[in-house]
N, C-alpha and C positions, 0 to 999 in steps of 0.2 A: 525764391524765398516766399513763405507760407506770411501772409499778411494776419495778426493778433485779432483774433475775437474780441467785441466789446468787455465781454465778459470775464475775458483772461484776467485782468487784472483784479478784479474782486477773489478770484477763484487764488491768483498766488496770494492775497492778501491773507487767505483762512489757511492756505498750507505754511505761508512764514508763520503765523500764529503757532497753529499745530507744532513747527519744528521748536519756538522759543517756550512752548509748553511742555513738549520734550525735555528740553537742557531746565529749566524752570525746578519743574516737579524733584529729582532725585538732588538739585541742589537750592531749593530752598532750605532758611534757617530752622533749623532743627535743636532741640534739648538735648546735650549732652551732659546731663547731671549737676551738680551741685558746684556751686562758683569755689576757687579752693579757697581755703583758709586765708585770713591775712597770716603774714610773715613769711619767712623762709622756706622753700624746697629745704629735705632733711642733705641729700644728696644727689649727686648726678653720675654718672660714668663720665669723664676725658677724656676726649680722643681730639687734640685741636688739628687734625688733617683738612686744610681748603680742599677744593673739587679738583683740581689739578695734584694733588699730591698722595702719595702713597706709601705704606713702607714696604710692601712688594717690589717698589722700584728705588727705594732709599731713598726719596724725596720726602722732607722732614720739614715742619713748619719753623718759618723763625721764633727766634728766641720775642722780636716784636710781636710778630701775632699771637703764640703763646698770653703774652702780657697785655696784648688786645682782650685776648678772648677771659680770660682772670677776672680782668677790668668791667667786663659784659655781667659774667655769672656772679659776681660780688656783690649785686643790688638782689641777686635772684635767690641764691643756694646758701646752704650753710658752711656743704662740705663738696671735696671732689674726689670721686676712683679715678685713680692711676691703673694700668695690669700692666707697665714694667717700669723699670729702674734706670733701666738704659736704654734711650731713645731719643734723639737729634737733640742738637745744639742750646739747651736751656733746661736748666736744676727749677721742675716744676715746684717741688717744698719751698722753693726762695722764691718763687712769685707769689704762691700761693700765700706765703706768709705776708705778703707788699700788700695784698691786697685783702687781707685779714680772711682768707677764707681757711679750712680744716682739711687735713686731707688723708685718706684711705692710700695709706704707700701699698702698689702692685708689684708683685714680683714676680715674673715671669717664666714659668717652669715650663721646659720643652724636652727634648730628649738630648739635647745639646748638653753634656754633663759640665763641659767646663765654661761652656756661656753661664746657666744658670747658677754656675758660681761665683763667676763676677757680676753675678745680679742681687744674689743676695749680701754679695759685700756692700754693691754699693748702697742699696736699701736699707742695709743696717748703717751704714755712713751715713745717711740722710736725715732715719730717725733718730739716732742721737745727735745729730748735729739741729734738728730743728724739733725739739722735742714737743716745744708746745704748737708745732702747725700738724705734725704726723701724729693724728689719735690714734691709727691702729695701723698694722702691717698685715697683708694681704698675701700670703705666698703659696702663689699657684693659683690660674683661675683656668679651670675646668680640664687639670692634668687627668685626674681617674677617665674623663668622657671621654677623651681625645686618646687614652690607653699609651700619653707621651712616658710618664715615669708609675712602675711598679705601688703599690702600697705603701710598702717599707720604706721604699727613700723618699717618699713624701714625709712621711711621717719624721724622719731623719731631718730632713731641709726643715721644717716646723718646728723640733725641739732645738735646733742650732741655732735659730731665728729669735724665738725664745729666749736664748740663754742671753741672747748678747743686747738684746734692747728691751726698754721699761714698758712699753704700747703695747695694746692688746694685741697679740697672734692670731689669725685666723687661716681657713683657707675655704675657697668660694668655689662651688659647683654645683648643676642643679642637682633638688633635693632629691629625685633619685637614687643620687650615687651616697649621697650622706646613708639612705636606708638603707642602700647595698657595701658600702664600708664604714660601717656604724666606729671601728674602732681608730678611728682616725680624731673622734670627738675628745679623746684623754688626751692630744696632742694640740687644742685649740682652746684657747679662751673663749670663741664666740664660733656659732656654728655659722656659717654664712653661705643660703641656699638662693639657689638663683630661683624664681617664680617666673614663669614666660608660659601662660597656657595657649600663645599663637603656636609656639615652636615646642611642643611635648607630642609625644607617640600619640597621645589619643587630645586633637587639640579642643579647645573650649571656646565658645561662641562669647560675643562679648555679652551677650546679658546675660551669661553665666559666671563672666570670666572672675569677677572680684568675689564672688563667694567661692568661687573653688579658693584662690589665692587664701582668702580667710582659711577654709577648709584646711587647705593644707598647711597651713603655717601652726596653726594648732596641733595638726597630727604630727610637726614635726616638734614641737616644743613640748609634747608627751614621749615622744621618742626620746629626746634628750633633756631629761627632765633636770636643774639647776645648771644647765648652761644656753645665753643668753644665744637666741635668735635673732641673727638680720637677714633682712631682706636684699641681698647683694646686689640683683640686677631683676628690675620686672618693668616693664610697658607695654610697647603698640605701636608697630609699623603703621605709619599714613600712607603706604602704598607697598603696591604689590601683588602676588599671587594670593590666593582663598589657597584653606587649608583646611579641611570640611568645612564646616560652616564660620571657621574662624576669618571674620573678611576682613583685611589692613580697610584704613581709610582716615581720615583726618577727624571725624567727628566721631570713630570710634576708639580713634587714637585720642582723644580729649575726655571724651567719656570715662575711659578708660583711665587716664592719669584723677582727673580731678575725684573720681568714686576710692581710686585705689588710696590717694592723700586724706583724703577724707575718713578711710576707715582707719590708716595709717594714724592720725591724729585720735580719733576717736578710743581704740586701742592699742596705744604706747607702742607702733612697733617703731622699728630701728628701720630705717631701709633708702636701697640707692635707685633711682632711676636711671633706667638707660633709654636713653643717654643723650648727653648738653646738645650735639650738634648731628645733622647727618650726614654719614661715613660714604662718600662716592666710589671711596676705593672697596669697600665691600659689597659693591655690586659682582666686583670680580667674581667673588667663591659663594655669595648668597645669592644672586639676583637681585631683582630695582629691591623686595622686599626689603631686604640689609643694609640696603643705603637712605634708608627711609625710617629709625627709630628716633632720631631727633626730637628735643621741644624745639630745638631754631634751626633753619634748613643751613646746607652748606656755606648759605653766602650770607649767615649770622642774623637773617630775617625771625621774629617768632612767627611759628606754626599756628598759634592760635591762643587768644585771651581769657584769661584767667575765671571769667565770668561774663554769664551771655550764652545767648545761642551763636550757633557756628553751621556756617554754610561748605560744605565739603569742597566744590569746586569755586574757590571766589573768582573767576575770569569764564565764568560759562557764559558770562555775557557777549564776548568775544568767541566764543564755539558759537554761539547761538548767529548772533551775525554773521560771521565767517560761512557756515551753511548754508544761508540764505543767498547771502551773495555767490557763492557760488553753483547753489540751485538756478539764480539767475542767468548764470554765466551759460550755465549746460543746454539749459532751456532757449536760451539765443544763438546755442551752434544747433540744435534741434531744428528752431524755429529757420535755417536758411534752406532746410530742404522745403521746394516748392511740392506743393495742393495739397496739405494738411488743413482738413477741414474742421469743425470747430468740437467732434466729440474728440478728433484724433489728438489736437491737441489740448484737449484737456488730460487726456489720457498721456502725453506727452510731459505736460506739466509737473503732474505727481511723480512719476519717475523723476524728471531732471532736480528736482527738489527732494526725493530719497536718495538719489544722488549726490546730492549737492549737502545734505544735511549727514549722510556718515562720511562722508570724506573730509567734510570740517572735524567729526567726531575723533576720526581716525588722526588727523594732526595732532588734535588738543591731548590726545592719549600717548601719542607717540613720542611728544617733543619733552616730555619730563622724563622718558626714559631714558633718554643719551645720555652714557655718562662717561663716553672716550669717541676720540675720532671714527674708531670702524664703524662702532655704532651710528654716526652722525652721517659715513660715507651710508651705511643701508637703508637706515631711514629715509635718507635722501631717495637713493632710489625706488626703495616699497613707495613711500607716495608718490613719486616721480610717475610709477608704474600705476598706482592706482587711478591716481588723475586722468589719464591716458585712458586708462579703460573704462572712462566713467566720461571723457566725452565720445569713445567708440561706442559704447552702449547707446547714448544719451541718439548719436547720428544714426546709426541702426536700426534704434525704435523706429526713430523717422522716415525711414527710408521703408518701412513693413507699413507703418500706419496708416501711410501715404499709397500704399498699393503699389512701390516699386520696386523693383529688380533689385536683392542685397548679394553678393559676395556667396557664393558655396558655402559651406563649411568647409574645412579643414580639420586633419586628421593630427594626433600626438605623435605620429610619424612627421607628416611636417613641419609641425613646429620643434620636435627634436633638430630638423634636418635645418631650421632658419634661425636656430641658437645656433648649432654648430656656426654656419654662416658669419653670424655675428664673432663670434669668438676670432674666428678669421678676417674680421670686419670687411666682409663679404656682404652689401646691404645686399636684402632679400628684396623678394617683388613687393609693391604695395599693398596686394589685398592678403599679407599675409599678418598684420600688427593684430584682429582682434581676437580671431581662436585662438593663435598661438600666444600672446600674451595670456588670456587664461587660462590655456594648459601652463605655461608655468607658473601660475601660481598656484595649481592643482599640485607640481609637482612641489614647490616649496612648500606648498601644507604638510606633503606626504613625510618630507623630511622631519621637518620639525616637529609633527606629530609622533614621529617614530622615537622623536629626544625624549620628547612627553614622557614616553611609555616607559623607557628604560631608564629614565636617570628625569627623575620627575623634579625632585626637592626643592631646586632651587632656579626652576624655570618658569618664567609665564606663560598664559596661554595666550596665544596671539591674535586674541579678535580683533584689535585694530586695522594687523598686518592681513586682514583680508577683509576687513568689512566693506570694501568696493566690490569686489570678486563674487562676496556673498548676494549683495542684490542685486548684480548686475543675473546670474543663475537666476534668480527666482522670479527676476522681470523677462528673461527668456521663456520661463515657464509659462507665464502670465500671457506672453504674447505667443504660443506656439512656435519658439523659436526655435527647442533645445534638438540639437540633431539626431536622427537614427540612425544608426547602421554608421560601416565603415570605422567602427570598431579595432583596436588592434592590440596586442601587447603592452604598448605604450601606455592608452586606456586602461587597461584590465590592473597591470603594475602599479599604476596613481592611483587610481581612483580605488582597486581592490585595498593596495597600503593604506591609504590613509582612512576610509572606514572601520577595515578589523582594527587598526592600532587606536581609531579616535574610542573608538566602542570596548577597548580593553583598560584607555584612561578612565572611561567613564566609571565601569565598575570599580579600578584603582582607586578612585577618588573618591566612590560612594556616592550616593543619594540628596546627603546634605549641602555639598559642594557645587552651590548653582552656578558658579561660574565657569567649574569643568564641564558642567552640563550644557550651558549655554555653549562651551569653543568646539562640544561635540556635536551639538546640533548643527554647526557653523560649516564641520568638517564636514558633516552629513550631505550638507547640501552641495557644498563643491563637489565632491565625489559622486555625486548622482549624475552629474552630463555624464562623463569618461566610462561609467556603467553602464548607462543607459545604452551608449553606442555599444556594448559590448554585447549584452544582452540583444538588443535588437538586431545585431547581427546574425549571431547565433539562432535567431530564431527565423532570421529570412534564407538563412542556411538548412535550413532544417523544413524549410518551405510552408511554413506557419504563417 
């Protein structure tokens, strides 16, 4: 064991600093526009599914937490969207009446012909039966975009809907499709277009996002000139994937509600927000983004105060700690390799504390992503595996800096051949956990980069799930560690996939999209050991 320089301790004093100026800077309290209005939200979107429940698996809230969550948005909202008629165990109009709120009855249109007609029976049962809680009927949210039912029988389902109840008709999609089936507007009292410039073909950055919204609300209430414009559904995921320069996040998700209410107020518009709570079960078909449109998260907390500034991550403070302490931790299996003299371990230091400061990073990123067991079993293991390779790295340095004898390298032929192994839980030799653990995460890059590319929309990029992998490469670099030669198919396979595919997201995503850019420069760098060997193979083949 290498015995602590005097000085060591001052030296981690200025790197913990450094790290909690890290976590500090991007979440300090920030201006997210204008405190809202006193009184009422106009509307919200409904969806009372807790974090365990889904209607992909028919698990439906009770009729109690329904009448919970009523209970909640009645001090908050004026009004609530429904988008179906039939949907688990409690007649939403009869709470909503208990608890004096207004409600936007949804009806549900699919390509289901005889579903969607026991949905508009029962919707039309609803609002005549509670006429003064349902102000308007909602039938069909976002059938033209989803290509579920034709023109025509829209237009059908609307004037039937119509004939039978006293409430406004409408039907809600984005605005869009309202320009591209203009004549669907003779069949609706109220045009009702969705605004989401996160989620549109060409998306909008949030200090653009409310003046497009204005923009377009205008263009469409020229468009359909004497019939009334709402706002059906518009907000801002607090997390998730970037979508050009459109970034989810909590104080752009705040910015974003309190500017939009504000002009909303300012200019009479009509309009719903989406929406009251966040939907876990739509991480299924969107990703984390989809589970993240709430004002009050899952478990009925609010996202953020009405007025004030707003800190994005309020628990950075715990990231921030959590790094340190485990920069310490790295840095004391570092420090039991003997004759580390006092530049090596300073040199030691700053690694086991980069170290130690993205693998706390990488938790705090990770653990709001779980939102089912599998996820929770991978997670486990990605940092299970990070941690690992972050004190393999951390003893390695040690053992280079110190002038002793480290472990060969190892080929992606080996580490294929001591997965196999495993799989047959065949433990392998000991000097085999630290190449071959980073060849597989070379190859899980290569995977999930390749998702990236061809089915992008609704997936994240995963700098968490390698940001140990990523400096542990570039402290190999730093220390002359990264291997030559010996090279093979394996290499060429990984590390050639996962650079063409990271470098074809990048163009994909465009220029604006720092966050695609950032998980390609990430891929970049994994991918350069498994090249490198291949390359400098080739080139000792060739007698160069």
């Amino acid at each position: 064991m290498s015995r602590p320089t005097p000085w060591l301790l001052p030296l981690l004093a200025v790197l913990s600093a450094l790290l909690v100026l890290l976590w500090w800077v991007p979440n300090r309290p920030r201006d997210a526009g204008p405190d809202l209005p006193d009184g009422k939200l106009n509307s919200v979107s409904f969806a009372p599914y807790r974090a365990d429940q889904s209607p992909f698996d028919g698990t439906f809230p009770t009729a109690a937490q329904v009448d919970a969550d009523m209970a909640l948005l009645a001090g908050h909202v004026r009004a609530i969207r429904s988008y179906a008629a039939i949907e688990g165990a409690y007649d939403v109009a009869a709470l909503a009446q208990k608890h004096g709120l207004k409600l936007w009855q949804g009806i549900w249109l699919g390509s289901d012909r005889a579903q969607n007609r026991r949905e508009i029976a029962r919707a039309i049962a609803s609002a005549n039966r509670y006429p003064d809680t349902v102000e308007r009927v909602i039938v069909g949210n976002e059938v033209l975009l989803r290509r579920d039912l034709p023109p025509a029988e829209l237009m059908a389902a609307l004037d039937a809907v119509r004939a039978a109840v006293r409430q406004p008709v409408t039907y809600a999609d984005v605005w869009e499709f309202w320009e591209q089936f203009p004549e669907v507007a003779a069949h609706v009292d109220i045009v009702t277009i969705h605004l989401l410039p996160y989620w549109e073909d060409h998306p909008t950055a949030i200090d653009r996002a409310i003046a497009h919204v204005d923009a377009t609300y205008r263009h469409m209430a020229a468009l359909f000139p004497g019939k009334p414009i709402s706002v059906g559904e518009t907000g801002w995921p607090s997390r998730g994937r970037w979508r050009a320069d459109a970034a989810p996040g909590l104080v752009n998700q705040t910015s974003f509600v309190r500017r939009f209410v504000a002009l909303a107020h300012q200019e009479g518009f009509d309009y719903n927000l989406i929406e009251a709570f966040d939907q876990v079960w739509k991480q299924r078909a969107e990703g984390a983004v989809g589970a993240n449109w709430g004002l009050w998260t899952a478990d009925r907390q609010p996202k953020f105060a009405a007025a004030g500034k707003v800190v994005e991550n309020p628990h950075w403070r715990l990231g921030a700690a959590g790094g340190c302490v485990l920069g310490l931790v790295l840095l004391a299996a570092g420090l039991a390799t003997p004759g580390l003299r006092a530049p090596a371990q300073a040199t030691l230091a700053v690694l086991a504390m980069a170290l130690g400061g993205v693998l706390g990073w990488a938790v705090m990123a990770t653990l709001p992503d779980i939102y089912d067991a599998y996820q929770g079993v991978a997670a486990a293991g990605n940092l299970a595996g990070q941690a690992l390779l972050a004190v393999l790295m951390t003893r390695r340095a040690a053992g280079l800096l110190a002038g002793n004898a480290v472990p060969p390298p190892r080929t992606g032929a080996d580490a294929t051949d001591a997965v196999r192994g495993l799989l047959r839980l065949s433990l392998p030799r000991r000097d085999w956990l630290f190449d071959d653990l980073g060849f597989v995460f070379v190859w899980t890059a290569a995977v999930l980069q390749l998702l990236l590319l061809f089915d992008p929309r609704y997936r994240d990029f995963p700098i968490p799930t390698f940001a140990v992998p990523v400096v542990a490469v570039l402290a190999r670099a730093l220390l002359r560690d990264l291997p030559r030669g010996g090279g093979g198919r394996e290499e060429l396979w990984a590390g050639g996939v996962l650079a063409l595919a990271a470098i074809g997201t990048a163009v994909n995503e465009g220029p604006r999209n720092l966050q695609a850019l950032a998980w390609t420069a990430c891929a970049l760098v994994l991918a350069a050991p498994p090249l490198l060997r291949c390359f400098t193979s080739a080139a000792m083949k060739n007698g160069r």
